[in-house]
C-alpha positions in Angstrom: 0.0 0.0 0.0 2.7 2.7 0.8 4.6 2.4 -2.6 1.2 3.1 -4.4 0.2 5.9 -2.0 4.1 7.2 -2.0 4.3 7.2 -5.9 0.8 8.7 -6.1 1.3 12.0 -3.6 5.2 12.4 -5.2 3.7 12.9 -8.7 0.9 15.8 -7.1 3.5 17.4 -4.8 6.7 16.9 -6.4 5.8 17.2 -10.4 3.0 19.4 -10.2 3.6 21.6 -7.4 7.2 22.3 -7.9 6.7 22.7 -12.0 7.2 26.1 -13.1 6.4 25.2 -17.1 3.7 23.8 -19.6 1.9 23.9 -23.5 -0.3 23.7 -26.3 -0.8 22.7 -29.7 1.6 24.0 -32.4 -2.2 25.6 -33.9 -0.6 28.8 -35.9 1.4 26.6 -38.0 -1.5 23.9 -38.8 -3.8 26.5 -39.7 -1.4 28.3 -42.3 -2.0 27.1 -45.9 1.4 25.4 -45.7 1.3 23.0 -42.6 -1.3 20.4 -44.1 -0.1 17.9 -41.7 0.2 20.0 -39.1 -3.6 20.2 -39.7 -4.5 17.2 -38.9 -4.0 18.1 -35.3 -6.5 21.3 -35.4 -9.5 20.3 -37.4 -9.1 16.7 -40.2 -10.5 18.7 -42.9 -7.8 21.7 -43.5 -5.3 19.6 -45.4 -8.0 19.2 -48.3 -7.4 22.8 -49.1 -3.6 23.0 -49.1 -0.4 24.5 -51.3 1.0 20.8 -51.1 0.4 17.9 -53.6 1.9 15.4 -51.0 3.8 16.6 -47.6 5.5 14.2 -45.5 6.3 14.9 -41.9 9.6 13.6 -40.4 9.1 14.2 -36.8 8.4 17.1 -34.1 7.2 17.6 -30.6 5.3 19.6 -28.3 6.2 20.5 -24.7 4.7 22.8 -22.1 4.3 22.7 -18.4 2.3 25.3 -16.3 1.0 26.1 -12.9 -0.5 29.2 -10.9 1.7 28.8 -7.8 5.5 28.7 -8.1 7.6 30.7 -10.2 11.1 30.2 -11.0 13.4 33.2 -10.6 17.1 32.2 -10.9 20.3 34.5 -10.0 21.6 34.1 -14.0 20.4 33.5 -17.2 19.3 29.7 -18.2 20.9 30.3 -21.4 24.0 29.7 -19.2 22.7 26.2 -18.9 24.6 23.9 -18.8 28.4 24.4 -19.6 28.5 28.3 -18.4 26.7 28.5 -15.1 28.9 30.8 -12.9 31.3 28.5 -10.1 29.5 29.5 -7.0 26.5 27.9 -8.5 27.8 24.4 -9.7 28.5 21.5 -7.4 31.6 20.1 -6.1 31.3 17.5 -9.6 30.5 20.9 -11.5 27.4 20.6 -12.2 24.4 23.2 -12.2 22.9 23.9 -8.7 19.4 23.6 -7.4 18.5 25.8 -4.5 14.9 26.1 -3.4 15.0 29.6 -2.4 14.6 30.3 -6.4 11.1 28.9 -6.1 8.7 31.5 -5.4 5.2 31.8 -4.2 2.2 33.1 -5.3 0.3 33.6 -2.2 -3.0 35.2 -3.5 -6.2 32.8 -1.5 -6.9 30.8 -4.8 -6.8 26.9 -5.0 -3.2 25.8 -7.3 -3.4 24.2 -10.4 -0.5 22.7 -12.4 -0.2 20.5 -16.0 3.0 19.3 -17.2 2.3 17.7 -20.8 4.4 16.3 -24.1 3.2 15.6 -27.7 5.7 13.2 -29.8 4.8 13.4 -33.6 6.1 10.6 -35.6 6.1 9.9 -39.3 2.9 11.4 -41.2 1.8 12.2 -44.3 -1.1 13.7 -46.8 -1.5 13.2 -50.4 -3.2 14.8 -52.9 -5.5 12.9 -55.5 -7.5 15.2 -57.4 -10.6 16.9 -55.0 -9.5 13.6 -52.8 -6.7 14.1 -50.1 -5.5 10.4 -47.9 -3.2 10.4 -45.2 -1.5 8.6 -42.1 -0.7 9.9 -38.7 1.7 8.5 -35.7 2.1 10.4 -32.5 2.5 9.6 -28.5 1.6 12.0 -25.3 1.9 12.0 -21.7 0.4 14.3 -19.3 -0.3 15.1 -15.4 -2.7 17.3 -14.7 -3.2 18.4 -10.8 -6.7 20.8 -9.8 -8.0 22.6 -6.7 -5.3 22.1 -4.4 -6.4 24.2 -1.2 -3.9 27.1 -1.0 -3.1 25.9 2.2 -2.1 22.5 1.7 0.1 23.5 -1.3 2.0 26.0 0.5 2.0 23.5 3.6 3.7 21.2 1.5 6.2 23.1 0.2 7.4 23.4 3.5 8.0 20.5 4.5 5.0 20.1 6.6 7.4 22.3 9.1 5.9 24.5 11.8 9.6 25.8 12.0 9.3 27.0 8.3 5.6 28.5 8.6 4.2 25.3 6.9 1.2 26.2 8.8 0.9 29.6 8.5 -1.7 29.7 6.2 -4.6 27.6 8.1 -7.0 29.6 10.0 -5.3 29.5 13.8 -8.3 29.6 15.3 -11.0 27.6 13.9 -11.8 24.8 11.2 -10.0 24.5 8.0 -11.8 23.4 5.1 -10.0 21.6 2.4 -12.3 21.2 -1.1 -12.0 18.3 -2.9 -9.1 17.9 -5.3 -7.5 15.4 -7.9 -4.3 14.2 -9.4 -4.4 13.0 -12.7 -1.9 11.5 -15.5 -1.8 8.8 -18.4 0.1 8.1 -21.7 -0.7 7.1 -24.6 0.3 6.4 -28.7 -1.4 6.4 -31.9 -2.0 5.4 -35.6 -4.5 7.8 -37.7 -5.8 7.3 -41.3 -6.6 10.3 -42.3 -9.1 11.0 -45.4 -10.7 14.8 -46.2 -12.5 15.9 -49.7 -13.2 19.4 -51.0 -16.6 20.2 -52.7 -16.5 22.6 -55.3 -19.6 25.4 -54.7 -20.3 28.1 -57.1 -17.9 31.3 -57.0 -15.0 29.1 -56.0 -16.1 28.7 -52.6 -15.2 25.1 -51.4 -17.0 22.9 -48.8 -14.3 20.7 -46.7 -15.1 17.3 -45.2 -12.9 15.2 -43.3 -12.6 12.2 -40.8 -9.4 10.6 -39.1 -9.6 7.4 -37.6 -7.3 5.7 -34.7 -6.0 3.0 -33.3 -4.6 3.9 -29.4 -2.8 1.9 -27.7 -2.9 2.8 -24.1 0.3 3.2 -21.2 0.5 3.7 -17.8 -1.4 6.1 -16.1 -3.4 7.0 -12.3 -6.1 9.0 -10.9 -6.6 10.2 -7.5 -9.6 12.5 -5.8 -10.7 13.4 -2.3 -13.3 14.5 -1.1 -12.6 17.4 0.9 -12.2 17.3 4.5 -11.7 19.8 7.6 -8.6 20.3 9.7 -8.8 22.2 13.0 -5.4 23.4 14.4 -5.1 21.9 18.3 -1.6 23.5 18.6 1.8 24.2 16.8 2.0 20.7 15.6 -1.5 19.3 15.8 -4.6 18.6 13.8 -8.3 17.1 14.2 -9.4 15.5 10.8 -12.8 15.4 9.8 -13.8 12.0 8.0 -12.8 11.9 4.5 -12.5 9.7 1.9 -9.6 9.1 -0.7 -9.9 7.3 -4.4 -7.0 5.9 -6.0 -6.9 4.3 -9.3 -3.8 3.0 -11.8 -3.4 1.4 -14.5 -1.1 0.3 -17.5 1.0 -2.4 -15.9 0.0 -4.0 -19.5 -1.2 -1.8 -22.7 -4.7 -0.7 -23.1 -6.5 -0.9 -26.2 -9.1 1.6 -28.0 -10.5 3.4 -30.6 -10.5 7.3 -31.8 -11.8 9.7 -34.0 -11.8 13.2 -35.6 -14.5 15.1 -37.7 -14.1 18.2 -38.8 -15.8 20.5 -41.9 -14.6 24.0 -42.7 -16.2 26.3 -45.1 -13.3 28.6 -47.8 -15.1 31.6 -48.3 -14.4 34.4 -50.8 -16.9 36.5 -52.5 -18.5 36.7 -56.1 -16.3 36.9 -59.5 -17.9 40.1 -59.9 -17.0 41.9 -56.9 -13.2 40.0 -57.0 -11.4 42.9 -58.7 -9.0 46.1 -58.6 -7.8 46.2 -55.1 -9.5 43.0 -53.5 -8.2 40.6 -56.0 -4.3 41.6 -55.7 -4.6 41.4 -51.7 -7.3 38.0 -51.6 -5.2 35.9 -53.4 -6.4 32.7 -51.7 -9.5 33.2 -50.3 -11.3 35.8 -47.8 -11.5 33.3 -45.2 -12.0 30.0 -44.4 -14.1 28.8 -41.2 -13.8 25.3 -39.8 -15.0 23.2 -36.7 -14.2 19.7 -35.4 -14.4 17.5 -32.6 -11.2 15.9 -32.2 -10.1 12.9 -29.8 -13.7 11.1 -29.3 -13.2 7.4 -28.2 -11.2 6.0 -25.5 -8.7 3.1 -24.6 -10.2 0.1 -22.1 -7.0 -1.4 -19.7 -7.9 -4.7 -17.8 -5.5 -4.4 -15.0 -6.5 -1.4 -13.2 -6.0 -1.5 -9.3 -8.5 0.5 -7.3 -7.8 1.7 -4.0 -10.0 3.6 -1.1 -8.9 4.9 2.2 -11.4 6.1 4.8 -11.6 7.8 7.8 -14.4 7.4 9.4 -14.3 9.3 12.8 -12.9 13.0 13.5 -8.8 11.9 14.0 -6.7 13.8 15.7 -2.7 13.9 14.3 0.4 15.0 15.8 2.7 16.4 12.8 5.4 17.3 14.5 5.9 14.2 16.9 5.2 11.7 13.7 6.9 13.6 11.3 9.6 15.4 13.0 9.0 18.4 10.7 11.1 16.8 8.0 9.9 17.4 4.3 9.3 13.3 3.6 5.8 13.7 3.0 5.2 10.4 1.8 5.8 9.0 4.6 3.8 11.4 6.4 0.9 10.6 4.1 1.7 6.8 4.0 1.8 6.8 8.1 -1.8 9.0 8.3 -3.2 6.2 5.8 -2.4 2.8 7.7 -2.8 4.5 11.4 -6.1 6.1 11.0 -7.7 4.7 7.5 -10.3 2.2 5.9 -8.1 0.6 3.6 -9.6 -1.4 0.3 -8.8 -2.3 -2.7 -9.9 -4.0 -5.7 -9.3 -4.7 -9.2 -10.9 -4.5 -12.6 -11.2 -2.7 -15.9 -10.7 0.9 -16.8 -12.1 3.2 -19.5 -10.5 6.2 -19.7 -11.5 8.7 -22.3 -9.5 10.6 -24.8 -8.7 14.0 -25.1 -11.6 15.1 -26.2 -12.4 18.9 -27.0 -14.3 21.0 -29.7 -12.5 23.3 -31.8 -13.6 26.3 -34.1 -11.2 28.3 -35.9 -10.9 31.0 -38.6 -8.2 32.7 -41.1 -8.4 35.5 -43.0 -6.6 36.6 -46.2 -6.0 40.5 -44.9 -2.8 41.2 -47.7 -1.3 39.0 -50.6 1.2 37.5 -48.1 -0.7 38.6 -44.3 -3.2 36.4 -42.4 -4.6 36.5 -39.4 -6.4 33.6 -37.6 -8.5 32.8 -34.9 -8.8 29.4 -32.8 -11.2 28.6 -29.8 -10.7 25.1 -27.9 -12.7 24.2 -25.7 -12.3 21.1 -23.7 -15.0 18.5 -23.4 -13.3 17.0 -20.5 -14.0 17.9 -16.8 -10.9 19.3 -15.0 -11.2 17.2 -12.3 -12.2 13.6 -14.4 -9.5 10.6 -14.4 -9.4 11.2 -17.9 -7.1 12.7 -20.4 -7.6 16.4 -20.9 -6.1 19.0 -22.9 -6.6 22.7 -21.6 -8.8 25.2 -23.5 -7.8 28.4 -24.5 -8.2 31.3 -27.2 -5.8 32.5 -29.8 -5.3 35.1 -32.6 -2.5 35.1 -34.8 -1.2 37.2 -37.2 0.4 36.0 -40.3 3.2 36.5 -42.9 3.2 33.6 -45.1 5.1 32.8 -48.6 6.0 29.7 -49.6 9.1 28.5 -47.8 9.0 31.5 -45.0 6.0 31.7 -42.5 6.4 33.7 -39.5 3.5 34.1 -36.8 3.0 36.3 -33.3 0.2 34.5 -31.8 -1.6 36.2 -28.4 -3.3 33.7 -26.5 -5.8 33.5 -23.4 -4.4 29.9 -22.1 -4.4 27.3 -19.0 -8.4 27.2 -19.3 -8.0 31.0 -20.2 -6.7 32.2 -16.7 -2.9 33.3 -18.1 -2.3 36.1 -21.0 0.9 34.6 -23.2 2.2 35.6 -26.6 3.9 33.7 -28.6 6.2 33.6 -32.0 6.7 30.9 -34.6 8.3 30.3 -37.7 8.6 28.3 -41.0 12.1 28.1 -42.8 11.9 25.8 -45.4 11.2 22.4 -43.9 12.1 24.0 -40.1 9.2 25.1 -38.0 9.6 26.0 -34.1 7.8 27.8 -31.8 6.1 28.8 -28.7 3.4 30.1 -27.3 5.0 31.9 -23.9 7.9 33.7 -25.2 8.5 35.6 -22.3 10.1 32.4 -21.0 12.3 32.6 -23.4 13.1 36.1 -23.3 13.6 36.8 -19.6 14.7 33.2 -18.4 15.5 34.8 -14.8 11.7 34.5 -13.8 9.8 31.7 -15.2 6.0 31.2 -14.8 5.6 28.6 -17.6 7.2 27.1 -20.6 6.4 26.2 -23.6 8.1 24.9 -27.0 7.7 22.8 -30.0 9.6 21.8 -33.5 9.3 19.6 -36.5 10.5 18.9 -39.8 8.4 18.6 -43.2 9.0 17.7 -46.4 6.8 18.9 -49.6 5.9 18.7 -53.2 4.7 22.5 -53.6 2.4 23.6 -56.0 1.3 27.5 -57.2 -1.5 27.8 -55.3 -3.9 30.6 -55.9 -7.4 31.6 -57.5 -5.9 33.1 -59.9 -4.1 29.9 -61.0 -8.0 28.3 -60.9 -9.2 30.6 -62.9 -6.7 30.3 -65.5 -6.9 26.6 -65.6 -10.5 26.9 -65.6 -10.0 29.0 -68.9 -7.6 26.8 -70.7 -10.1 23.8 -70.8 -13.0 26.4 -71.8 -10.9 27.0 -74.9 -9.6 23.8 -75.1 -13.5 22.4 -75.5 -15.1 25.2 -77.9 -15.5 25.1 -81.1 -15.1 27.3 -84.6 -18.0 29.0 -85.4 -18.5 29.3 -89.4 
């Protein structure tokens, strides 16, 4: 029972609350008219309207990690890192240093929150047959997600659980404590997609977008853990009185899960009548005047037969001595293990687990402003519940501007993120086959005070046609001409 208990309240305390970075999709790119594969990742339909006759995608990632309580704030620049950290903050073997004391609080009466998540995107690929585009995606994630911890209890923790250090400081001295519930969640996964989207030709060029992506997932370890609140009242320095409470632990992955996935998606390209495309509006509307899309992405979920399930109750009000048990060291596992088996109800059982995908709505839109400037618009919006033992992506809003040729694309996206609680912006580009980004630069810029993180890179190949109405409308001509015939 400890190891499960140990591993479970090192991942909240010790990944989540101690994580100062976090991420999001790589949307700017995907929804440029160059990133077809990158597409596949915002909405399945987008790659049917693309500059690319085939793309192929060698490889990238995603990687971001946030949280609304600690903040890293380090004496020199992480650029340093990790061959030119100054001597008096390497170790004896000359390595970097960690000291604490660069962690800083947010002490502001709201419950902490924290995700740490990574994307890998393997080999993928769209091709192009005639209104008809196919495809194949591979990718892998990993994510924990913590929500609601009491204030409280996070900053208790952080501590040590040591009276000496104020651990306790910010409990009410003099009356009942309430601690909502909260949860602790985090699972892996990998995929195979098939990918297949179709453009419908409407009058005035306008083009209706269809698409569906299919996977297979294959499921990897992963836990869940939620209590359901209790009350603590302070008897002195060291000492508590529990209310009954009642903690849920679940994990799972010991062997690979199995399930199904899929994406829908339709976006509209929209761009007014022949008649009104002229002068000034055709030389800056070269592509289209914008193109609207929705989709539902990651509905299905992966089924594990070897999940453990494990309850602790307590029962009656329990008083708890912190300092005498726990010596105010900062080995809260223990502390946590020895609470458990002293005062606690303990079951468990096993069984089968369902946990659901990621799944979340998305509506986005791009406008042609200039010949070569865009600007975009994406709302996600999780269908997931924060607090739920299964994978989750956060929601958030973003707008993008857009400079965009064929083998240069650079974006500066502003974003409400972290279920729209943080303001970031962000910067990407496209060199060629290159694209990187991130959407919190200010990470990057001013690395001596760190609130999140967030990066991500990859490398495509494609076959790159002209790509333009005026190009349709050409073509369009030659077979008119091509099909008439002399009149005598």
């Amino acid at each position: 029972m400890g190891t499960h208990k140990s591993h479970i309240i090192a991942v909240i305390l010790n990944v989540g609350l101690a994580t100062q970075v976090t991420a999001q999709y790589h949307t700017q790119v995907g929804l440029g008219n160059y990133g077809a594969v990158n597409s596949f990742y915002i909405n399945p339909s987008l790659n049917a309207y693309s500059a690319s006759n085939w793309q192929l995608h060698l490889g990238g990632f995603w990687a971001n990690a946030n949280n609304n309580y600690l903040s890293l704030q380090t004496p020199y620049s992480l650029y340093r890192l990790p061959n030119n950290v100054p001597s008096r903050y390497q170790t004896e073997s000359g390595n970097p240093r960690f000291d604490q004391s660069w962690l800083r609080e947010r002490i502001n009466g709201r419950d902490k929150v924290a995700a740490v998540g990574a994307d890998v995107y393997g080999p993928a690929l769209t091709l192009k047959l005639k209104n008809w585009h196919v495809g194949f995606l591979t990718e892998a994630s990993a994510n924990v997600r913590i929500n609601q911890v009491p204030e409280p209890l996070a900053h208790a923790v952080f501590k040590g659980l040591d009276s000496a250090q104020g651990a306790f400081n910010l409990f009410n001295q003099n009356g009942n404590n309430s601690i909502g519930p909260f949860s602790a969640t985090g699972n892996s996964r990998a995929a195979l997609g098939f990918n297949v989207s179709r453009s419908f030709k409407l009058d005035w060029n306008r083009q209706l977008l269809g698409g569906i992506t299919i996977k297979k997932v294959w499921g990897f370890q992963g836990f869940h853990m939620s209590t359901s609140g209790l009350s603590a009242q302070q008897i002195n320095q060291d000492s508590l009185l529990i209310s009954p409470t009642n903690i849920q632990m679940m994990d799972y992955g010991s062997q690979p899960g199995h399930g199904w996935g899929i994406d829908i998606g339709a976006t509209y390209v929209f761009h007014k009548k022949d008649f009104k495309r002229h002068g000034e509006y055709a030389k800056k509307h070269t592509k289209y005047f914008a193109k609207i899309g929705f989709s539902i992405m990651d509905i299905g979920s992966v089924k594990y037969t070897d999940a453990t399930y494990r309850s602790v109750d307590v029962r009656t009000s329990t008083g708890i001595n912190l300092g005498q048990s726990y010596n105010g060291t900062t080995n809260y596992q223990q502390a946590l293990d020895s609470f458990m088996r002293t005062f606690g109800t303990y079951t468990v059982s096993n069984g089968n687990a369902v946990i659901g995908l990621p799944t979340r709505a998305v509506i986005s839109a791009d406008m042609q402003l200039e010949k070569r400037v865009f600007v975009s618009a994406v709302l996600t919006q999780s269908l997931r519940s924060k607090s739920s033992e299964h994978a989750r992506y956060q929601s958030f809003l973003m707008v993008a501007p857009r400079y965009e040729r064929r083998f240069f694309e650079l974006s500066l996206p502003v974003l409400l993120e972290y279920d729209y609680r943080s303001l970031r912006m962000g910067a990407s580009m496209r060199f060629g086959p290159l694209y990187i980004g991130t959407n919190s630069l200010m990470s990057f810029v001013n690395t001596r005070s760190m609130n999140d993180a967030d990066i991500f890179a990859g490398i495509i190949l494609s076959n790159l046609a002209e790509f333009s109405f005026k190009k349709q409308a050409r073509n369009r001509s030659k077979k008119s001409k091509g099909n008439s015939c002399f009149v005598f």
